[in-house]
C-alpha positions as CSV (number, residue, x, y, z in Angstrom):
1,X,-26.1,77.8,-36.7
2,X,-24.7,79.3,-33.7
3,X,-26.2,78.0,-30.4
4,X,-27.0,79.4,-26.9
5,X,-29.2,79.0,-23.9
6,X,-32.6,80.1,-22.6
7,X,-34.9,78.9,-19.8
8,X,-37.8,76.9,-20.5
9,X,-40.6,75.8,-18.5
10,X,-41.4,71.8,-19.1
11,X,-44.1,69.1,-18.2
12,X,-44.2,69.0,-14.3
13,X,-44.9,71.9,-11.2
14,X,-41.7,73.7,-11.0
15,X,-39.6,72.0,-13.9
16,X,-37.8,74.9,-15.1
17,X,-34.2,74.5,-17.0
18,X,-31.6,76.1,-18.8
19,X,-31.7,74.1,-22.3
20,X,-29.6,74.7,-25.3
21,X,-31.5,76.0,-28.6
22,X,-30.2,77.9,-31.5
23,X,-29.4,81.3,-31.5
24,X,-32.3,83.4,-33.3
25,X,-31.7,85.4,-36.1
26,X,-33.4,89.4,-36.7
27,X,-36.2,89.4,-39.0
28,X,-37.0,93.1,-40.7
29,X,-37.5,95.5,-38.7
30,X,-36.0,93.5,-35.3
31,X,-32.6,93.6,-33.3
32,X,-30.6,90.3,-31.9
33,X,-29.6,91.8,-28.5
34,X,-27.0,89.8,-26.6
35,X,-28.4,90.0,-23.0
36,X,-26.3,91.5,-20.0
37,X,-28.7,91.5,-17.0
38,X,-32.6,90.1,-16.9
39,X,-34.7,90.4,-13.9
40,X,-37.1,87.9,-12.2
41,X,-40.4,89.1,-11.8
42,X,-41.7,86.4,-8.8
43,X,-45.5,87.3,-9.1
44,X,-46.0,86.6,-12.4
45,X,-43.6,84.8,-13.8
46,X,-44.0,82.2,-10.8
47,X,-47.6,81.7,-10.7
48,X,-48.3,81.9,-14.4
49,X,-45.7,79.9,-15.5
50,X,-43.6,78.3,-12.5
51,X,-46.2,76.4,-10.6
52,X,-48.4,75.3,-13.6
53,X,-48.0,71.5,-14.3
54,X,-48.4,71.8,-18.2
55,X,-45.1,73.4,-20.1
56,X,-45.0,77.1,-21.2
57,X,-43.5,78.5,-23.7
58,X,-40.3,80.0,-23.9
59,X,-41.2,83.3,-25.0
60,X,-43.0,83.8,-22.2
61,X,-40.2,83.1,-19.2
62,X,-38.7,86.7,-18.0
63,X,-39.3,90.1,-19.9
64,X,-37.2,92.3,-18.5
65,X,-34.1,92.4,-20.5
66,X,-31.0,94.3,-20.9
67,X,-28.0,94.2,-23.0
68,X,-26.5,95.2,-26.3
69,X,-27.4,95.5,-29.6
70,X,-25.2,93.2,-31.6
71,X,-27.1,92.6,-35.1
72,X,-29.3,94.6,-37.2
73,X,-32.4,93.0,-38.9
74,X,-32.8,94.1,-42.6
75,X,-33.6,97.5,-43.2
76,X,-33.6,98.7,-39.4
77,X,-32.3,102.1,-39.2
78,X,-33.2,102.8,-35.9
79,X,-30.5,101.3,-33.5
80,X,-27.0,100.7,-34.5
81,X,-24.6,98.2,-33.4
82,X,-23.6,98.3,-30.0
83,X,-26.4,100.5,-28.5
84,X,-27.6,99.6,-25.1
85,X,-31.2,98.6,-25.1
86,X,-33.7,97.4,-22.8
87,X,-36.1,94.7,-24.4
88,X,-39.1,93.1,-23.0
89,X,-38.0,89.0,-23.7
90,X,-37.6,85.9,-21.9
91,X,-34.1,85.0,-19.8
92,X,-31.8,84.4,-22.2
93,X,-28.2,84.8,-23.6
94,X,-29.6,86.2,-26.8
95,X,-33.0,87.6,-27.4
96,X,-35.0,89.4,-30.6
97,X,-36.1,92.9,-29.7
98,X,-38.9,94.4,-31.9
99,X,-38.2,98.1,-33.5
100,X,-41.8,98.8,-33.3
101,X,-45.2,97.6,-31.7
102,X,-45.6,96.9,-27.7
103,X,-44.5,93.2,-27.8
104,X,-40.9,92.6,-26.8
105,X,-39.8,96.1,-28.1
106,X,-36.1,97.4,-27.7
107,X,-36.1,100.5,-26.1
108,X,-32.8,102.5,-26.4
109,X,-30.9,103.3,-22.7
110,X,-29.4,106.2,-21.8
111,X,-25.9,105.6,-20.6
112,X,-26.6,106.7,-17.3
113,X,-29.1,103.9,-16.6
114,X,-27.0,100.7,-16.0
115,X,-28.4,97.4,-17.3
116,X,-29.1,96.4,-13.9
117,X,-31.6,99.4,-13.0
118,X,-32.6,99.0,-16.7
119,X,-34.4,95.4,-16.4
120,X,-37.1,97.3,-13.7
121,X,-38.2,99.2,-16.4
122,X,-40.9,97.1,-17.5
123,X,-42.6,97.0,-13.8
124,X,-41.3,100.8,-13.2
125,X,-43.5,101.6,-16.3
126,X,-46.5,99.7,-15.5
127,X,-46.6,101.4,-11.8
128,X,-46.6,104.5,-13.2
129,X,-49.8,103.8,-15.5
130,X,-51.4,102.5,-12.3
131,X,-50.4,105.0,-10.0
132,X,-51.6,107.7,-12.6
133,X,-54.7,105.9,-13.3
134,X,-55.6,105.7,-9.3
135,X,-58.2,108.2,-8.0
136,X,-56.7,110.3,-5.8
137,X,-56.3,113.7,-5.0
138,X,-53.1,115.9,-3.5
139,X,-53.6,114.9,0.8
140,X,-55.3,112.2,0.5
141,X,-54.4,109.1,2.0
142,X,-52.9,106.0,0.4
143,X,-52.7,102.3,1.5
144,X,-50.4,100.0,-0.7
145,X,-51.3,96.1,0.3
146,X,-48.3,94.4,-0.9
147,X,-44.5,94.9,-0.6
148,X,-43.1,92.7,-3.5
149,X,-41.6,94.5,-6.2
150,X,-44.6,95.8,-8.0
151,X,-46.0,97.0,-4.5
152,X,-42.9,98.7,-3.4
153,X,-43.0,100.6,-7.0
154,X,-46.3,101.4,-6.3
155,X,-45.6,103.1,-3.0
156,X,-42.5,105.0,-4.5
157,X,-44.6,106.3,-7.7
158,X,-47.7,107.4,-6.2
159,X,-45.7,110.1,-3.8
160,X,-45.7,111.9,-7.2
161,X,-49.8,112.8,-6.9
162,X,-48.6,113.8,-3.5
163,X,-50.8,112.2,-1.2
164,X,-51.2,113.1,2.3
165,X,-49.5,109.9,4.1
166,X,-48.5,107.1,2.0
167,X,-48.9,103.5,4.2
168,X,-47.7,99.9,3.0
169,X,-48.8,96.7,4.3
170,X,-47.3,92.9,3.9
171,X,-46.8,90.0,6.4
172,X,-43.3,88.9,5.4
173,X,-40.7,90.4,7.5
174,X,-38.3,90.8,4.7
175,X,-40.5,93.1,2.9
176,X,-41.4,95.2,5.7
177,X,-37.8,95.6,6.8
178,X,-37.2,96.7,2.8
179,X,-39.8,99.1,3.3
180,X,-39.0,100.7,5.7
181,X,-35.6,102.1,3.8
182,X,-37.9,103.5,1.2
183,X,-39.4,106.0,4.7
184,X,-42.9,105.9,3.8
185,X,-45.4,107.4,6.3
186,X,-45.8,103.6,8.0
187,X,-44.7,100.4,7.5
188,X,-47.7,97.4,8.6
189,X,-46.7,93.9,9.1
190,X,-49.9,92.1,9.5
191,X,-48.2,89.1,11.9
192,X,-48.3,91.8,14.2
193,X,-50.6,94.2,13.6
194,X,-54.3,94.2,12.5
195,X,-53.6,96.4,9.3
196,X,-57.6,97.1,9.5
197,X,-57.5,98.7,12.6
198,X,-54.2,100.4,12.2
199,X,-55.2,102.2,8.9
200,X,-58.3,103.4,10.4
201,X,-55.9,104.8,13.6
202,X,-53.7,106.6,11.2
203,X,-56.7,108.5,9.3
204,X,-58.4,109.2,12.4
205,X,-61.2,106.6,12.3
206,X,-62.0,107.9,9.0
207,X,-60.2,105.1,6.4
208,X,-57.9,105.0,3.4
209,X,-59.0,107.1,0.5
210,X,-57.4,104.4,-2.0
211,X,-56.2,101.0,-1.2
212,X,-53.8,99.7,-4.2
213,X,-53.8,95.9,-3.8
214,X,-50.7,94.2,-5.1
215,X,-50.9,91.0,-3.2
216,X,-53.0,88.9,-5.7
217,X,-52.6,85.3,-5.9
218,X,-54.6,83.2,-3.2
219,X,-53.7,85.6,-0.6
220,X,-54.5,88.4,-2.4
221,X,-58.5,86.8,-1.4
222,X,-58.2,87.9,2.1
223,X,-56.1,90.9,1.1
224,X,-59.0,92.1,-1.4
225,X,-61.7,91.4,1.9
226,X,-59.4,93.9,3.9
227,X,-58.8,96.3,1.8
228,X,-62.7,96.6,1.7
229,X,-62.7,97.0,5.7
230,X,-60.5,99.9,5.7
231,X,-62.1,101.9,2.6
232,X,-63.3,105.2,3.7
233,X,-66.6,106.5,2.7
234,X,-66.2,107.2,-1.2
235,X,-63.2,105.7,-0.9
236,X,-61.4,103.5,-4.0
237,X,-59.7,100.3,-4.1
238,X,-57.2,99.9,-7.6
239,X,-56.7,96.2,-8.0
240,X,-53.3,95.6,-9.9
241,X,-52.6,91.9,-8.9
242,X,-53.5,88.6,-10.7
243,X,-55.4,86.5,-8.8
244,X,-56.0,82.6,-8.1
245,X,-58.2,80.2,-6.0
246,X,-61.8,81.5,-6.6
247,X,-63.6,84.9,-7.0
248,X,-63.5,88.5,-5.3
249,X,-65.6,88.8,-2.5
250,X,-67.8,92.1,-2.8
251,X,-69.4,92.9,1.0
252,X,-72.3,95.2,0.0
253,X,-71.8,96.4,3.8
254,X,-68.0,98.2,3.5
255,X,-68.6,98.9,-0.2
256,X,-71.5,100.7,-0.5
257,X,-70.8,104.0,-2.0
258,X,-67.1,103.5,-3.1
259,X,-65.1,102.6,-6.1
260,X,-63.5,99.7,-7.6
261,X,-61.1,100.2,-10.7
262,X,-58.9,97.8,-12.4
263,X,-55.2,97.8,-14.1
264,X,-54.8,101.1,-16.3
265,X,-57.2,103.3,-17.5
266,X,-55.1,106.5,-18.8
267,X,-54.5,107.4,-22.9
268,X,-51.3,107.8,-21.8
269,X,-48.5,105.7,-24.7
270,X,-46.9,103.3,-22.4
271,X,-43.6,104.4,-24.8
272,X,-44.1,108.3,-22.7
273,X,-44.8,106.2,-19.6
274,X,-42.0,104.3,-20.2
275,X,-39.5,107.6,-21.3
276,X,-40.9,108.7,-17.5
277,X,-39.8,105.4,-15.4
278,X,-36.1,106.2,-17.1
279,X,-35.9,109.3,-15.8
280,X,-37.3,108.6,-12.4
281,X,-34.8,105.5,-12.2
282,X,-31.9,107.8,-13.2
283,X,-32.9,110.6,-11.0
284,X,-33.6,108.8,-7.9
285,X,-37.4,109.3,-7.5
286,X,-37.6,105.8,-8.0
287,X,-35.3,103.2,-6.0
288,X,-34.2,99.6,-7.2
289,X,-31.1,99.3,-5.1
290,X,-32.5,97.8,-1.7
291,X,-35.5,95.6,-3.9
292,X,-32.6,93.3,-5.0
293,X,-32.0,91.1,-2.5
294,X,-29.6,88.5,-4.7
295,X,-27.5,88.2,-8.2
296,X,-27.0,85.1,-9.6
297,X,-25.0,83.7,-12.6
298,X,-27.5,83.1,-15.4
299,X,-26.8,79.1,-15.1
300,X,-28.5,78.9,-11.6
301,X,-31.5,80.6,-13.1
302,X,-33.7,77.5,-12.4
303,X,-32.4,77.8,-8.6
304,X,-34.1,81.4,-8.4
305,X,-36.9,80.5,-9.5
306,X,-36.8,77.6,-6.7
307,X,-35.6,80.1,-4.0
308,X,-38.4,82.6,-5.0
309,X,-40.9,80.4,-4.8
310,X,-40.0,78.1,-1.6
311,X,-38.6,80.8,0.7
312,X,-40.2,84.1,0.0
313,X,-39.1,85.3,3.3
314,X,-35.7,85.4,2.2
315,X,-35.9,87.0,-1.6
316,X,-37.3,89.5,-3.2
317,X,-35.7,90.6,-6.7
318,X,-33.1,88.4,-8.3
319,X,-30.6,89.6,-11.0
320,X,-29.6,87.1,-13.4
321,X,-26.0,87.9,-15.1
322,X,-25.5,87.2,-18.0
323,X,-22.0,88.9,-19.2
């Protein structure tokens, strides 16, 4: 049985490894994809697997994949040998790709997406289901709480409802200096600024129409209690983040009147959604370049997970290479 290696998470906070396993083999109606290039997402894949004490399982470390097709399953039909492929599976060399249903499903690349911009299609995809499900209309203004990667798509995508001013908020310097390539209307950093007041400067005392929060995690607390403050009247706040250390606080006294709405809530298929993120990545409506701060050899995969998590001020998206 040929062999190869995948991350797993083990007994202990932060014990992630590179560990040896044997190479799985396509069932009917699945692809064996030899991966090229995998992307780190930090927010969940850090505090849903990394920081957990008890070990997760494998399947569940990375999904978003890219590489090459290299064997059929029986009777599949529907890729061929050698097509490029994005799959949503865990970091390693070799992964299974499902031909149908929405778990770890291949999804065939055009050849002018490059593996690289490839493995942001998962979160590309999901930002687009959020940022069509927001409430919003054309002018209106938009606060995005939140600069990691999710965040940063957020801002990008919702320019397509063409709101009046978009605004982004974070308090690592990093992110705001990334940010700021992508021009939105203004860049916050909260370690200098009280975002509160500043929103409510930009929109003329009035307040944000719609506040996306994308900070989640404890923070994302005190980020949930502020994005409250600068709602305006019959304003919304679109909660996309996972959160940790305790409940939502609801203040009856800045959300009277206004709207709360969670994850996504169109009948859009995420398969359309997803044909969408493609062609914004290809054409440029959508930019990964400037999120990647690092690209690391897929052996040191345990070491960006420890960089992401100890110094956040100094990464953002990490490319693991796997060719």
């Amino acid at each position: 049985m040929p062999r190869m290696k995948q991350l797993e998470k083990l007994q202990g906070f932060g014990n992630v490894e590179m560990i040896e396993v044997d190479r799985p083999e396509p069932g009917p109606g699945q692809v064996l994809v030899k991966v090229n290039r995998s992307l780190i997402s930090r927010g969940s894949e850090l505090f849903h697997r990394y920081v957990l004490e008890e070990p997760r399982p494998p399947e569940v470390m990375g999904y978003s994949d890219a590489g090459e097709v290299v064997e059929l399953g029986p009777g599949v039909s529907e890729f061929e040998i050698g097509q490029r492929v994005m799959v949503n599976a865990p970091h390693a060399q070799y992964v299974i790709g499902n031909v149908e249903g929405r778990r770890k499903r291949a999804f065939a690349l055009r050849d002018d997406l490059p593996y690289e911009t490839a493995t942001f299609l998962p979160l590309a995809t999901s930002s687009v289901m959020w940022m069509r499900t927001s409430p919003i209309e054309p002018g209106q203004s938009a606060v995005v709480l939140g600069q990691g990667i999710v965040g940063n798509l957020c801002a990008q995508i919702i320019r397509e409802r063409e709101p009046g001013q978009v605004i982004v908020v974070d308090a690592q310097p990093l992110r705001c200096d990334i940010a700021r390539k992508f021009e939105y209307d203004t860049v916050i950093n909260v370690s200098e600024a009280d975002s509160v007041e500043k929103v409510r400067e930009l929109t003329d005392g009035k307040g944000a129409d719609l506040v996306v929060e994308c900070v989640g995690g404890n923070a994302g607390i005190e980020s949930f209690k502020q994005a409250q403050r600068m709602l305006a009247a019959e304003g919304a706040i679109h909660l996309i983040a996972k959160y940790q250390g305790g409940p939502l606080p609801l203040d009856g006294d800045h959300f009277m009147n206004k709207q709360l709405v969670a994850g996504i809530r169109i009948d859009t298929p995420r398969e359309e959604c997803m044909q969408d993120a493609a062609r914004m990545l290809i054409d440029g409506r959508v930019r990964i370049d400037d999120l990647i701060t690092h690209r690391l050899p897929w052996d040191q995969t345990p070491d960006a997970y420890h960089m992401l998590y100890n110094e956040p001020d100094k990464a953002l998206g990490v490319i693991l290479e796997w060719d």
